[in-house]
Every structure is written in C-alpha cells, then in structure tokens.
N, C-alpha and C positions, 0 to 999 in steps of 0.2 A: 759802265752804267750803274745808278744807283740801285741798293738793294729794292727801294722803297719802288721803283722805277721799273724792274726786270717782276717785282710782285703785280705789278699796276697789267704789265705786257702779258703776260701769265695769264691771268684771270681775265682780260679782253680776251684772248686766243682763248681761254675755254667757255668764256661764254658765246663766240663765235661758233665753236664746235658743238657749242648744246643745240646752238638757234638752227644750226647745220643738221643734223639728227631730228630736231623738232618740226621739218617740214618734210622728212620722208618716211617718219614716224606716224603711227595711225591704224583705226581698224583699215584701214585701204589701203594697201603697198601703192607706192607712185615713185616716178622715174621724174626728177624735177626737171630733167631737160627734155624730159616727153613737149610737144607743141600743139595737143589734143586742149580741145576746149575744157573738156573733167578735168585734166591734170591740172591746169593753168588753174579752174575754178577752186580745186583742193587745196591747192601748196599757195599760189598767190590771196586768194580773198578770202580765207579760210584760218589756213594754219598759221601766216605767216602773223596776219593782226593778233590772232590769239596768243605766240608766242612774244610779237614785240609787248604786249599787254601786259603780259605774265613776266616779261623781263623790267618793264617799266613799274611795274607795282611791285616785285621783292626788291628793286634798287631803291626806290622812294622808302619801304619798311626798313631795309637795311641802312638807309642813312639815317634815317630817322630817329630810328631806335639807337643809332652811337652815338650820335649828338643827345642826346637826352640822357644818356647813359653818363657823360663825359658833363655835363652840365648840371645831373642830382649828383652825380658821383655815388651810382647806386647802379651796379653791374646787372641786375636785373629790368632795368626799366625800358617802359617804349611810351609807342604812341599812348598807349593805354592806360599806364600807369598818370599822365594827367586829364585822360579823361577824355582827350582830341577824337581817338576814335569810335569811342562810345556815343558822343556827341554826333561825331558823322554819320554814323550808323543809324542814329537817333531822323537823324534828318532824311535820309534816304525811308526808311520805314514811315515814315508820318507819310511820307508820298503816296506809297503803295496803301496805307489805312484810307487815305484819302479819296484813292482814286486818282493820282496825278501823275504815274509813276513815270512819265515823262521827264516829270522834273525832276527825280532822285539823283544823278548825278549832282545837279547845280543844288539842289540839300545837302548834300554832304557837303559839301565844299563848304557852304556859308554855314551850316551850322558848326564844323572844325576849326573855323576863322573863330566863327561868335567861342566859343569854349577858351582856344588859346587868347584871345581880347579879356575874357573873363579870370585866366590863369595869370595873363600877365598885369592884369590892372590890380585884382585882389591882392597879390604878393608886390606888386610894385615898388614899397617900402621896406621888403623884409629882404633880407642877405642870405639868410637860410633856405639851401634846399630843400628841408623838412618842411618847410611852411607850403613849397608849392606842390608837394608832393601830396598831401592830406588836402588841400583845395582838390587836388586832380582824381583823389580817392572820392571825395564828395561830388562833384560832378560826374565823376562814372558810374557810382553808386544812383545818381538820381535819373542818367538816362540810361541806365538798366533796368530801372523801376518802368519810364514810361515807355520804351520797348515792351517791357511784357504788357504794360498796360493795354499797347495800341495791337498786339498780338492777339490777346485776352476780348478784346473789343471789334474784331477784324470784321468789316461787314456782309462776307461772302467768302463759300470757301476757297474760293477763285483768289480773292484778294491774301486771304490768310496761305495759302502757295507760295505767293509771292514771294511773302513776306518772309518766312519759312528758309527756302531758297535765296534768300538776298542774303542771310544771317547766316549761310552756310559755307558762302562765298566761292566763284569761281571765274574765268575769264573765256569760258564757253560763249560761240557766238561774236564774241567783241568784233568788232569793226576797225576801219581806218580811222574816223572820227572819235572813239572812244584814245585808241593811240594817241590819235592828237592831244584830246584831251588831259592825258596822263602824262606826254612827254612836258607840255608845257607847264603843268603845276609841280612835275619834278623838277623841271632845269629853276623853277622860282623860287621853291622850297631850299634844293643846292645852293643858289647864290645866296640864301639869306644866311643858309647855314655854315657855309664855308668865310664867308665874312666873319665869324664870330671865331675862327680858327684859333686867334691869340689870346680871345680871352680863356677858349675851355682848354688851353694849353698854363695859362696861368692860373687856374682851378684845382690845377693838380697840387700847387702848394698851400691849397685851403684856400676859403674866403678870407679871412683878415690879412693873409699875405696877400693874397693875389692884388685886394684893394691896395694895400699898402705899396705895392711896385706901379700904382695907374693902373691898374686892369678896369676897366667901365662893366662891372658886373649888370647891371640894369639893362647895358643897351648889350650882353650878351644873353641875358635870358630872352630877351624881345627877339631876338635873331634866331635865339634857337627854336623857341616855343613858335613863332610864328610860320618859321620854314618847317619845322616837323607837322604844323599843320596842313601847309599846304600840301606836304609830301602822304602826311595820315588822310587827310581828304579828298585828295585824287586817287587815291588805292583803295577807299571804301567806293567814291562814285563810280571806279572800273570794274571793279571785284567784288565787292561785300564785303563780308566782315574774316579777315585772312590773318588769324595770331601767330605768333613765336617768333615769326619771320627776324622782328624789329629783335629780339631779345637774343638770337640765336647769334646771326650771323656777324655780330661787333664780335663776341665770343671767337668764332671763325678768325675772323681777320685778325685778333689780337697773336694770335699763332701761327702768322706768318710777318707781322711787322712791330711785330711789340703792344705795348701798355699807352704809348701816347694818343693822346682822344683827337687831337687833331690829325696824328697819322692815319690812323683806323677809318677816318671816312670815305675815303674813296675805295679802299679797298671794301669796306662794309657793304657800300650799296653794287659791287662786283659783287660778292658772294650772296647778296639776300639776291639777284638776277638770277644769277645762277641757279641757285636754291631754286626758286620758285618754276622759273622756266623748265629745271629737270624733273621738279615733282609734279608738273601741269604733261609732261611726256608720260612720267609712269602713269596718272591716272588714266589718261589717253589708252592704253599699253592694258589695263588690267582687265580679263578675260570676266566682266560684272555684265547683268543684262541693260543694268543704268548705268551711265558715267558717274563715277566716286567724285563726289564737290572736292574743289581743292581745297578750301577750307578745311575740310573733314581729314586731307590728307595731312595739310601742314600741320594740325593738330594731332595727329597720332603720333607724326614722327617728330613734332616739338615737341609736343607735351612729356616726353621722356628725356628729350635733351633738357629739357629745363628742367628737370628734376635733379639730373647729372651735376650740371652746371650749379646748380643752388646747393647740393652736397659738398660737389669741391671746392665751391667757398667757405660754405661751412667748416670745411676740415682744415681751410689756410687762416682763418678769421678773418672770413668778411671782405679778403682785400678782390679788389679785378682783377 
C-alpha cells in the first residue's frame, strides 16, 4: 500500500477513535450501548452532532487553509489571510445586529461567496499572489472595522451576547441540520478544490513556469478561492469565528507526507477534524463552571503553534 494511502488509513482510524471517545466523553459518564431514553438523548442528539460538527468544521479549515497555502505559496495563510472569513463572520454578526439571527448561517455563506467573487474578479488579471493577498488584507481589514462597528452599535445587551459569543466560536448545541449543513458546503468546497490539484502542483515551479508548461493559473485561483470559501463559510455559519485551525494543520500534514500542496490535502483536512474534534473533547473535559468557547481554545493552543511555526521559517528563510 502506498505511503500516501497507509497516512490517508491512519488518520481515518484516529479520527474514528477521537469521534469514539467524543461520545462517552463529558460532564455525564454514559455507557453508549445503555438503551435508556438519557443515554440515547446524550450520545445520539447531543454529542454525536456536536462532534460530527466539530469534525466537519477543522476538516473544511484544514483544507482550506492548504489550498490557499499551496496557491499564495505563503505557508502561513488561510481562510483569513484573503479576507473569506472575516467577510463570513461579517455576515453572521450583521444578523444578530439586526435581529435576524436566524439567518446567520445563510450570511455567512453568501457573504464568503460575495468576498471570494470580489478576490477573484479584482485580481483576475494579475498572475501574482501578492496582488491577491493585499486585496484579501483589505477586505479583512474593512470587515473587521464593521464587526466592531455593528458590536459598538449592538442594540440590547441581549443582542451584544450574541454577538460576543458567535465571535468566540464554538459547536455547543449544533444539530443534525447544522451537520448537514456543514457536510454539504465541505463535500462542495473539496470538489472545487481538489479539481485545482495540478494546477497548485504546477505552482510549486513558480508562476511563469508553471504558465509556460499550460498550467490555467486563472481557473486555479477561481477553484481555490471559491472552494475555500465555501469551506471558510460553512465553518463560520456552524461554529463562529475558529482560527489557526486553516494555518496549523497543512503544517501537520506536511510532516507525515511531504511538501507537495496537492499531497497535503486530504491529509490536512484529516488533521484540522482531528484537531478540532479533540480540542471540542478537552473543552468538554475541563473542570470551569462555564464551558471554555472552542474558539478561545484553538486560539491558545494556535496561537503558539503559529508563533513556532513562523520562527522556524524564519530560521530556514521563508521556505514551507
């Protein structure tokens, strides 16, 4: 069996054993093959949506973020970095400002569409990944402004809660139907982005090579930009707002399958599931009188891996 193939089998078998642990995990010890109405209530409508959730949104961050990573060719980038999630984020919050927060999910989605339509039409001409990367600095930059705006302006402190908590991100609660939701804008997000496989494998010899062998640079940034949206957009309307995930976990994977951007994706969004699903068990897990947003968590234990990580490219110059 291939290397690529026994890594792929690997990390299905441990994300099986995290989701396995993730429903007898909890303040409530349960016996999953108890046949009591509690038990069935905790492990089946409870836990299990909460972890498919939590698995479906670090695999959406974790493809995500390789594909964008493999397509600036900038080992720190994700959803973020052009602005997709900041945009989603954007759209979920104007709900809760509103009063509407019914619709936050389907805000996110179409406002991460509108962002990447806007990343790919503005750069449409230009070859360079620095062009789309300062478009996607500007547009994160401008819906970070009217997040604080619509925060700043909140019209009840009820609403400003909300709002609060949606930004702190977590998959507390989720549902069968939020699943749905999230599996289907990942499987859309994957096909657009695994389509684009040869061109971000022809990337790796630069733009003007890669153009000069055929590589369709155009209809690979459209592919990627637009499935990282769908992927950034379905994990903001499940979760809120959940960083490092996209940035960490290409990182992960590149240390069990190598440096190629087309190899790293499947394993990527293995490890950002993973990830996510076992840091939604520890928060579960920690003896607080509130449950810890998982947002709050992936952020303490990213925000040091990216620190790591941005050191030891600094120390190699700069390379992935």
């Amino acid at each position: 069996m291939p290397k690529a193939s026994l890594t792929h089998c690997a990390l299905g078998a441990a994300c099986l054993a995290a989701m396995a642990l993730a429903l007898v995990s909890g303040p409530t010890p349960v016996n999953v093959l108890a046949s009591d109405a509690a038990t069935h209530a905790i492990v089946w409508e409870i836990r299990l949506p909460r972890s498919l959730a939590a698995w479906f949104v670090g695999a959406a961050l974790g493809l995500s973020g390789a594909a964008l990573q493999g397509l600036l060719r900038n080992p720190l980038a994700d959803a973020g970095v052009l602005g997709l999630s900041g945009f989603s984020a954007l759209g979920a919050v104007l709900t809760f400002a509103l009063g509407v927060s019914w619709l936050a999910p389907g805000a996110a989605v179409v406002f991460a569409i509108a962002a990447s339509t806007l990343v790919v039409t503005l750069g449409w001409r230009e070859r360079s990944a620095a062009t789309l990367i300062l478009i996607g600095v500007g547009l994160s930059s401008f819906s970070g402004g009217l997040i604080a705006l619509a925060l700043n302006l909140a019209p009840n402190p009820g609403a400003l809660s909300d709002l609060v908590n949606w930004t702190l991100g977590s998959v507390e609660g989720r549902s069968y139907n939020d699943v749905a939701l999230m599996g289907v804008l990942f499987l859309l997000g994957a096909a657009l982005i695994l389509a684009a496989q040869r061109g971000l494998q022809a990337l790796t010899l630069g733009e003007e090579a890669a153009a000069a062998i055929g590589a369709n640079l155009t209809n690979t940034r459209a592919l990627v930009v637009l499935g990282a949206a769908a992927c950034a957009g379905g994990a903001t309307a499940v979760a809120g707002v959940i960083g490092f995930v996209g940035v960490a976990a290409p990182h992960l994977a590149r240390a069990l399958v190598g440096q190629d951007p087309a190899r790293i994706l499947i394993p990527s969004a293995l490890v950002g599931g993973l990830s996510l699903m076992c840091a939604d068990v520890a928060v579960r897990l920690l003896p607080t009188d509130s449950e810890l947003k998982l947002g709050v968590a992936a952020a303490l234990i990213g925000g040091p891996l990216f620190a790591v990580i941005a050191t030891r490219l600094a120390a190699r110059g700069g390379d992935a």
